[in-house]
C-alpha positions as CSV (number, residue, x, y, z in Angstrom):
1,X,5.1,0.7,-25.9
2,X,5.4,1.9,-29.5
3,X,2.1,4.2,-30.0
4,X,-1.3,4.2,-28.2
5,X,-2.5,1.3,-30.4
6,X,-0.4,-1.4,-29.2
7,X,-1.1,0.5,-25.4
8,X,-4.7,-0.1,-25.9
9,X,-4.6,-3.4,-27.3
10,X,-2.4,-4.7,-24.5
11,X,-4.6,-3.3,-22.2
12,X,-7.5,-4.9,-23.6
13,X,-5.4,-8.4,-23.8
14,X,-4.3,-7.6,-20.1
15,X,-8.4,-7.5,-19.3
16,X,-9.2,-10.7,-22.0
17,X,-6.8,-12.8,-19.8
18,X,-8.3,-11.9,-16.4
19,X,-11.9,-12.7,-17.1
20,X,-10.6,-15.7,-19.1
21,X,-8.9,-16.9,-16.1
22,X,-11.6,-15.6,-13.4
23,X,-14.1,-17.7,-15.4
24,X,-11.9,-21.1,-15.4
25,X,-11.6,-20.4,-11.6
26,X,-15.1,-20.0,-11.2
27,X,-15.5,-23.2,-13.2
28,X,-13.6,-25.2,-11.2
29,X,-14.0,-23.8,-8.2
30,X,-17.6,-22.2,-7.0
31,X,-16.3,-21.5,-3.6
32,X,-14.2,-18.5,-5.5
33,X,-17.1,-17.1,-7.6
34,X,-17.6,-13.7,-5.6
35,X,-13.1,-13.3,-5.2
36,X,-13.3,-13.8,-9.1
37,X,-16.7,-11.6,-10.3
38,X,-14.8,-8.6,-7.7
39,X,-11.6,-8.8,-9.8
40,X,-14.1,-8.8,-13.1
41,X,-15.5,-5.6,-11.6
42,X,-11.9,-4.3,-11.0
43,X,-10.6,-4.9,-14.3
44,X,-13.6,-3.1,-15.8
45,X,-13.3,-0.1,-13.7
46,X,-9.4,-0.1,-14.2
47,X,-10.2,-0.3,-18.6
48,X,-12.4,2.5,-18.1
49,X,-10.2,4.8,-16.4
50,X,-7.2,4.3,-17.8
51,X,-8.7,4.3,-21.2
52,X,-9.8,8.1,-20.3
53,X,-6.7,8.6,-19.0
54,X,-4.9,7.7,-22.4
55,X,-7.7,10.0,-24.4
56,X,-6.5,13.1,-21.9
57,X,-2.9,12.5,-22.5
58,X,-1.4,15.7,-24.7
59,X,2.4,14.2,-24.3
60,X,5.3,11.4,-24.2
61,X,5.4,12.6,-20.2
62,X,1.5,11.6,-19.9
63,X,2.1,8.4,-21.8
64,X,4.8,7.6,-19.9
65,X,3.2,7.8,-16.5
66,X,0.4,5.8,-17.9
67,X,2.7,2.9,-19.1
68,X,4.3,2.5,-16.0
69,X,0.9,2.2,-13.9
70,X,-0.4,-0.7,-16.9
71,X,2.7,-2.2,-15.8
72,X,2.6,-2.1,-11.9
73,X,-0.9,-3.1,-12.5
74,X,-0.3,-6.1,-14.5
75,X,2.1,-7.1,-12.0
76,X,-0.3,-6.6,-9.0
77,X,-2.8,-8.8,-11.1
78,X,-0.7,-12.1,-11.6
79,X,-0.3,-12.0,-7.6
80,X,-4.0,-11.7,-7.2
81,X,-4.7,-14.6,-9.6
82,X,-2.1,-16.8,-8.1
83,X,-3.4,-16.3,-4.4
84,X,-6.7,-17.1,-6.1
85,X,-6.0,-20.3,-8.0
């Protein structure tokens, strides 16, 4: 990550592509609406805390820390949308 910009748009792409994709599972499958509206709910609650996490940060050391969760949480979230699909 270059600066906090491209941090927070990535993390606002990162929660565009899970509700995108929730939504087409939901579409296609019904049986998977309450799996797919919990992840919704997680996504929102991870945006809003790590977006206050971001505002706190004072240093590269803070950033750092935060870039690396974004990223273990990105990966955590392809597995949950591939055990859901």
């Amino acid at each position: 990550m270059a600066n906090v910009r491209d941090l927070k748009r990535n993390i606002n792409g990162m929660i565009y592509d899970v509700v995108d994709e929730c939504y087409s599972i939901q579409l296609y499958n019904t049986s998977k609406t309450e799996e797919t509206d919990a992840f919704i709910d997680d996504a929102a609650d991870f945006q809003e805390g790590i977006m206050s996490e971001i505002k706190k940060a004072k240093n590269k050391k803070d950033f750092k820390s935060i870039v690396e969760k974004v990223e273990k949480t990105q990966e955590e979230w392809v597995a949950r949308l591939n055990k859901l699909q």
